[in-house]
C-alpha positions as CSV (number, residue, x, y, z in Angstrom):
1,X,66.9,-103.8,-92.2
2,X,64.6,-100.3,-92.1
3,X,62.2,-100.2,-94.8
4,X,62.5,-97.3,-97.3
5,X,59.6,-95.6,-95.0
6,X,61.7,-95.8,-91.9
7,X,64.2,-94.6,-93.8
8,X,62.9,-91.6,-95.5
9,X,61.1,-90.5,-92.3
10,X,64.7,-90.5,-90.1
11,X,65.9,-88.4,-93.2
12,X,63.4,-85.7,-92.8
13,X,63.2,-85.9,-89.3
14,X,67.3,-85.2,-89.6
15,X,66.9,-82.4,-91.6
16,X,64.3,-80.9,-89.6
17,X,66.1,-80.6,-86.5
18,X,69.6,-79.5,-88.6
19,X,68.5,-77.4,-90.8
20,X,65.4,-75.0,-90.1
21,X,65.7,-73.1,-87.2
22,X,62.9,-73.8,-84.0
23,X,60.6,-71.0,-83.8
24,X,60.9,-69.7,-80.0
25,X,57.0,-70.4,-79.2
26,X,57.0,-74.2,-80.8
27,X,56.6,-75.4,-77.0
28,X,53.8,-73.3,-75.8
29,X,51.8,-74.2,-78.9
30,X,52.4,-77.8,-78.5
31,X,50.8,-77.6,-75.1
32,X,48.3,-75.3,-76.2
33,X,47.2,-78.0,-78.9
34,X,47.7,-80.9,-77.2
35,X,45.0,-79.9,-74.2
36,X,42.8,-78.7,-77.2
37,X,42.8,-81.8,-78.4
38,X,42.4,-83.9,-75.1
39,X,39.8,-82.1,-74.1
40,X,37.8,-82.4,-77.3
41,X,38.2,-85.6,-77.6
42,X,37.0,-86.5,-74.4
43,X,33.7,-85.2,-74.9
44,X,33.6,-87.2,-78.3
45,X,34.7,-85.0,-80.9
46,X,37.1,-85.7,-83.5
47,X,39.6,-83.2,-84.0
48,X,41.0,-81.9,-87.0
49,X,44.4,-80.2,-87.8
50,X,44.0,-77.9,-90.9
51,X,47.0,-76.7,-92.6
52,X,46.5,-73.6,-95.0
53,X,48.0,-70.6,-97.1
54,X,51.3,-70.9,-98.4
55,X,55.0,-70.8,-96.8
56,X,57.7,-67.8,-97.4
57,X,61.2,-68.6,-98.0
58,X,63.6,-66.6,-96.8
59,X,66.8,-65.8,-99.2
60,X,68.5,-63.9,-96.3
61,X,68.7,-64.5,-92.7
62,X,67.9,-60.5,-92.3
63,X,65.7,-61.3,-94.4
64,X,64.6,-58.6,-97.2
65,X,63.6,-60.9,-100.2
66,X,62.0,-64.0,-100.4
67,X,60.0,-66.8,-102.4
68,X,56.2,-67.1,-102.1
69,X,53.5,-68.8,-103.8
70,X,49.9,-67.9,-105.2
71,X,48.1,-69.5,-102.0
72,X,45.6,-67.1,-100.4
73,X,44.8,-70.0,-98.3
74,X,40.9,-70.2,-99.3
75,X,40.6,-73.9,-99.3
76,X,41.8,-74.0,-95.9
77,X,39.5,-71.2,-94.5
78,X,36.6,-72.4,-95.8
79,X,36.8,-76.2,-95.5
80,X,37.4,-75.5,-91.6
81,X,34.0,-73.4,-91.6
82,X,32.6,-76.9,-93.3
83,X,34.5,-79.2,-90.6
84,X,32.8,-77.0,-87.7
85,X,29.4,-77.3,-89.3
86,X,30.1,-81.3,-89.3
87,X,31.0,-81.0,-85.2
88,X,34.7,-81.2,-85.2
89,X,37.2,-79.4,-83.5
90,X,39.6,-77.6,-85.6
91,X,43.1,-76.6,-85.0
92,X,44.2,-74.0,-87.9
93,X,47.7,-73.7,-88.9
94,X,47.5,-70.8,-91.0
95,X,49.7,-68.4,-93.0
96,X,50.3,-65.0,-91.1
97,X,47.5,-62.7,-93.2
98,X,46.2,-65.6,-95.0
99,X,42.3,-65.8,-95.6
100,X,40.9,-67.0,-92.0
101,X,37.2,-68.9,-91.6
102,X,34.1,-66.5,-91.7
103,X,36.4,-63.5,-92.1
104,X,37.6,-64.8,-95.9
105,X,34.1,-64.2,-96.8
106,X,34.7,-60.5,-96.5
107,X,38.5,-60.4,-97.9
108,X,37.8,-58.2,-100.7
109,X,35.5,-55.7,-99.0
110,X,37.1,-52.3,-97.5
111,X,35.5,-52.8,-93.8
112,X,35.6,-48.9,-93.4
113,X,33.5,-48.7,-96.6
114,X,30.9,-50.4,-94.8
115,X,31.1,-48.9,-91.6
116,X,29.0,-45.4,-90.4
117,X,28.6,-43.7,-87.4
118,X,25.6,-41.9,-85.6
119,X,25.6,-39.3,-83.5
120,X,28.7,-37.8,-81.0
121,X,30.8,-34.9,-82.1
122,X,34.0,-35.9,-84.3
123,X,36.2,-37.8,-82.2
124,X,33.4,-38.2,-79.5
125,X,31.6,-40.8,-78.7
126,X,29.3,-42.1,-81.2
127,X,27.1,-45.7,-82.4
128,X,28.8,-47.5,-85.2
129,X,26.4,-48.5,-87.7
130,X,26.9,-51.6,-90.1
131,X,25.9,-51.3,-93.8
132,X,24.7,-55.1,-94.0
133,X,24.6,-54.5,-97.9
134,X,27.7,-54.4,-97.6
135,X,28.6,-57.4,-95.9
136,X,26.2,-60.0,-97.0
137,X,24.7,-61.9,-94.7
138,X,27.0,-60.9,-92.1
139,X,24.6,-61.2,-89.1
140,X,24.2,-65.3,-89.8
141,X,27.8,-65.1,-90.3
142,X,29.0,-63.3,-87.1
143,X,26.6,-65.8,-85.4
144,X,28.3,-69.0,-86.4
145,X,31.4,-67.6,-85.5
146,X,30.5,-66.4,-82.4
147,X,29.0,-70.1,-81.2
148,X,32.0,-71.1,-82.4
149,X,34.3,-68.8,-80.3
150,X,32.1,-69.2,-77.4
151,X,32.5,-72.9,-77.5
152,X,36.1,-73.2,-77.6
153,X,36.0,-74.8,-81.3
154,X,38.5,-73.2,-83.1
155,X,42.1,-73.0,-82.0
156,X,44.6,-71.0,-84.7
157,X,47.9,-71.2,-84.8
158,X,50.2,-69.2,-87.4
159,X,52.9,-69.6,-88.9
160,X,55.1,-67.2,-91.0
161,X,58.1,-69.2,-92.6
162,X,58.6,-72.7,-94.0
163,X,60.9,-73.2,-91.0
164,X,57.7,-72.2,-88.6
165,X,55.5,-74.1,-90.7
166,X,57.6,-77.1,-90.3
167,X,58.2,-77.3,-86.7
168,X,54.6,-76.2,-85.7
169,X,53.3,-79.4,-88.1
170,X,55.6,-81.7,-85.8
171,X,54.4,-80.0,-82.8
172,X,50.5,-80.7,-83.8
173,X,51.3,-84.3,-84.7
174,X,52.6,-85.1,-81.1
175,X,50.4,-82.9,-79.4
176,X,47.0,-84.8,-81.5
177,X,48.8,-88.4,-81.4
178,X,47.3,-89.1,-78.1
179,X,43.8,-89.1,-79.4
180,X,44.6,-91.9,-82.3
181,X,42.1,-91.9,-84.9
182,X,40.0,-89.1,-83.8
183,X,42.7,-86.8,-85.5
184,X,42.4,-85.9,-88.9
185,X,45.0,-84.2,-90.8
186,X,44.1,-81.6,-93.5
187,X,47.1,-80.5,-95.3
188,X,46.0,-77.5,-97.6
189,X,49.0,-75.5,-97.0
190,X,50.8,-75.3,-100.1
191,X,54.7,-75.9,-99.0
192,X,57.5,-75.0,-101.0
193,X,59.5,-78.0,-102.1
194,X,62.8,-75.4,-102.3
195,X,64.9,-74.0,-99.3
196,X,67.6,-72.4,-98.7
197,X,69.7,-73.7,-95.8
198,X,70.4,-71.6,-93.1
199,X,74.2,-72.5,-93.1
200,X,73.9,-71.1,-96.8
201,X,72.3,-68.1,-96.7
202,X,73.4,-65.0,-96.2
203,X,73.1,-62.7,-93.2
204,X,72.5,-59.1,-95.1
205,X,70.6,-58.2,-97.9
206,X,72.1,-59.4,-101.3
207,X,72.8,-56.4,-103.0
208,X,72.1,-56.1,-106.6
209,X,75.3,-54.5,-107.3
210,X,76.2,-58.0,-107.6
211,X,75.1,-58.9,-110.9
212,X,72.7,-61.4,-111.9
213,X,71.3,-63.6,-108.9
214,X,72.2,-67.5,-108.9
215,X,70.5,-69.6,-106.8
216,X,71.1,-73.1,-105.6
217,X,68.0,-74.4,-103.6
218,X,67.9,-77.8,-101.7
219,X,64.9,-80.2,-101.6
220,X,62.5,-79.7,-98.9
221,X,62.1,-83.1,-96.8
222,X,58.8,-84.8,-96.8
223,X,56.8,-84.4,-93.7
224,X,54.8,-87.1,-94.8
225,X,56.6,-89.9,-93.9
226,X,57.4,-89.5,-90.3
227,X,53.7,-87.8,-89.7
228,X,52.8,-91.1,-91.0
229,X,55.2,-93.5,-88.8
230,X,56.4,-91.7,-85.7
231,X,54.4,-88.6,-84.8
232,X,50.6,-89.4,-85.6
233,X,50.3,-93.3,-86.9
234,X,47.1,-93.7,-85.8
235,X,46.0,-90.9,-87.5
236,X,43.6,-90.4,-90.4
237,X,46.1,-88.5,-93.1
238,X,45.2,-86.6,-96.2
239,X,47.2,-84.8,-98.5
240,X,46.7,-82.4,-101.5
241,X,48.3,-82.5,-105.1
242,X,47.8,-79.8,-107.1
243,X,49.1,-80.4,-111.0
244,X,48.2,-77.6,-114.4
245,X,48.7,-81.0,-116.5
246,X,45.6,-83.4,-115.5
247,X,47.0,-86.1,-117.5
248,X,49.0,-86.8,-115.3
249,X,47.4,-85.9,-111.8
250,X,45.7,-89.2,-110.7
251,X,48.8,-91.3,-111.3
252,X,50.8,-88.7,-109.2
253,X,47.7,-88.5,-106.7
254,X,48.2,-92.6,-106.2
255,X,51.8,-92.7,-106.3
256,X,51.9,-90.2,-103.4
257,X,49.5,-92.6,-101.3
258,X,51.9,-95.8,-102.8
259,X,54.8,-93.6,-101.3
260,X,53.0,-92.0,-97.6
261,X,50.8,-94.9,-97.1
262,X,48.7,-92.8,-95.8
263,X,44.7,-92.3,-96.2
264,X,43.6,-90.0,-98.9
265,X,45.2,-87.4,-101.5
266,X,42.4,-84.5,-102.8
267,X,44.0,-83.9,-106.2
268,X,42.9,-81.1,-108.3
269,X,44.2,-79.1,-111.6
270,X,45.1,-75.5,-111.1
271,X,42.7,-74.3,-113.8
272,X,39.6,-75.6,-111.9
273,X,40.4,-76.2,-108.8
274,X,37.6,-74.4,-107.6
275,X,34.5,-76.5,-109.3
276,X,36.4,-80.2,-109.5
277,X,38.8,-82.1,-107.4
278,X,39.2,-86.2,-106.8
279,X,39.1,-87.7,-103.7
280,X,41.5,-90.5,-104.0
281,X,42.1,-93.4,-101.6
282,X,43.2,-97.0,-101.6
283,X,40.5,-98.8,-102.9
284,X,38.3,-95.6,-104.9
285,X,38.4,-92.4,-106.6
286,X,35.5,-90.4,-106.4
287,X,35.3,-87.5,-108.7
288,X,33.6,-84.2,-107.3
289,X,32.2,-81.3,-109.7
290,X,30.2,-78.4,-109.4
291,X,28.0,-77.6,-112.3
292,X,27.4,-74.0,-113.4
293,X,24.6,-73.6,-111.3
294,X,25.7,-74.8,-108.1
295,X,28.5,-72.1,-109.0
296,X,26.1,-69.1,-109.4
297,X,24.4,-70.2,-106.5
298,X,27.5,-70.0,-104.1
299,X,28.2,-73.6,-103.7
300,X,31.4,-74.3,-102.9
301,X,33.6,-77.9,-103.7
302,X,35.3,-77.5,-99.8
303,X,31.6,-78.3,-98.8
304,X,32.0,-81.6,-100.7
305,X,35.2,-82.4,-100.3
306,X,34.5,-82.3,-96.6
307,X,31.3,-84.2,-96.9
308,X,33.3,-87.1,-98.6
309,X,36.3,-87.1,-96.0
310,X,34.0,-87.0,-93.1
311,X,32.1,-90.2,-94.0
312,X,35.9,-91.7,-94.7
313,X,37.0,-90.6,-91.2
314,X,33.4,-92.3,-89.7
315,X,34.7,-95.2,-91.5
316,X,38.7,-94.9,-90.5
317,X,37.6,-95.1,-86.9
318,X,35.4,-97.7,-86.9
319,X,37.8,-99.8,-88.7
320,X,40.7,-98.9,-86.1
């Protein structure tokens, strides 16, 4: 008899293929990853997968309207600037117009505000000139990214719809599970657990001449499971749980690793998500804060939480 892992994972796989359309790239992105991460891996670096922003779901195959969440995709962006710094490779699965590493430390800034130009008639040829007030610290910045670039480091991939999302994750698990447990998968993205089924949705733009608007949403399957099992199992796995009632978020945080048997959940409470998260595994929880300080002084908690999952990966590996 399958265990309730097994089973779970054939479930979602079925609804995968079934019911969210194949974006017409997924192919030339799972080759594109899957040399990314061969070739990494065989000059000795491990190789993470970051997932990050949040997924649109469409309420109409022309689609018009749709459902969103509040994720900018920060934690993603800058816990990939964090996994470069430690010597990984990262793959980043991102949200089309989410934040994006180095350039999410300038999301907020009107880059023509802080752009000049020097000499040449209007229209002409002329310098551009950088007001580095500005953009803070933008030489250091443009630096990293450019060893980063010039090494081949950082490979994005984006994604627009749950449906992408979904079929680009399964692409990244095949294409990284040849490397075993020099893959590490980072999933920040924050996934709608609602659809609509594209048998059930309509083709045109629901017109509010209508009336009221009643929707009936399935579940989305859990990707977990057959990440876990079939397409990466020799993988190290963490997930995220986000909660607004911390009374309950460690108990969900170890039921979810009960349920995926997989390696870590970062749990967090919307509220203050930015200064403390726990880093729960197995055998430990360990509790990460930032004091007021550390705040003032531009810490950020992806710097720990990537500090922490680094040392568990060293340890993964080793153990594997």
């Amino acid at each position: 008899m399958a265990d309730s892992g097994s089973e779970a994972s054939g479930t979602a796989e079925g609804s995968l293929a079934e019911e969210f359309a194949v974006p017409p790239q997924v192919e030339e992105v799972r080759g594109r990853m899957a040399e990314f991460a061969e070739r990494h891996a065989g000059a000795g670096r491990r190789v993470v997968l970051i997932t990050s922003g949040g997924t649109k779901v469409p309420l109409e195959s022309r689609t018009v309207r749709f459902l969103d969440n509040f994720s900018s995709g920060r934690r993603g962006a800058s816990s990939a600037e964090y996994f470069l710094d430690a010597g990984y490779a990262v793959i980043f699965l991102h949200r089309h117009r989410s934040l994006y590493p180095y350039t999410r430390l300038y999301a907020g800034i009107n880059l023509l505000d802080a752009l000049a130009t020097e000499g040449g008639a209007e229209g002409g040829s002329a310098r551009v000139l950088v007001d580095q007030t500005a953009l803070p610290n933008i030489t250091t910045v443009l630096q990293r990214y450019q060893a980063v670039k010039a090494a081949g480091l950082l490979l994005p991939v984006e994604f627009s719809t749950l449906s992408d999302y979904l079929h680009l994750l399964k692409a990244a698990a095949q294409a990284l599970s040849s490397i075993g447990s020099k893959a590490m998968f980072y999933l920040a993205a924050a996934v709608s657990d609602f659809y609509i089924p594209a048998s059930e949705m309509p083709e045109h733009k629901i017109q509010s001449s209508n009336g009221p608007l009643q929707i009936s949403m399935k579940m989305v399957p859990k990707m977990l499971s057959p990440l876990v099992c079939d397409w990466a199992p020799g993988a190290f796995i963490i997930s995220f749980k986000l909660e607004t009632d911390a009374g309950i978020l460690l108990a969900r945080a170890r039921r979810a690793l009960d349920t995926y048997r997989h390696q870590a959940v970062v749990a967090n409470v919307l509220d203050s998500r930015r200064g403390y998260v726990a880093v729960v595994t197995s055998g430990d929880t360990r509790e990460l804060r930032l004091s007021e300080e550390e705040v003032q002084c531009g810490v950020e908690i992806e710097q720990r939480i990537v500090a922490t999952l680094v040392a568990a990966h060293h340890t993964f590996m080793a153990q594997a």
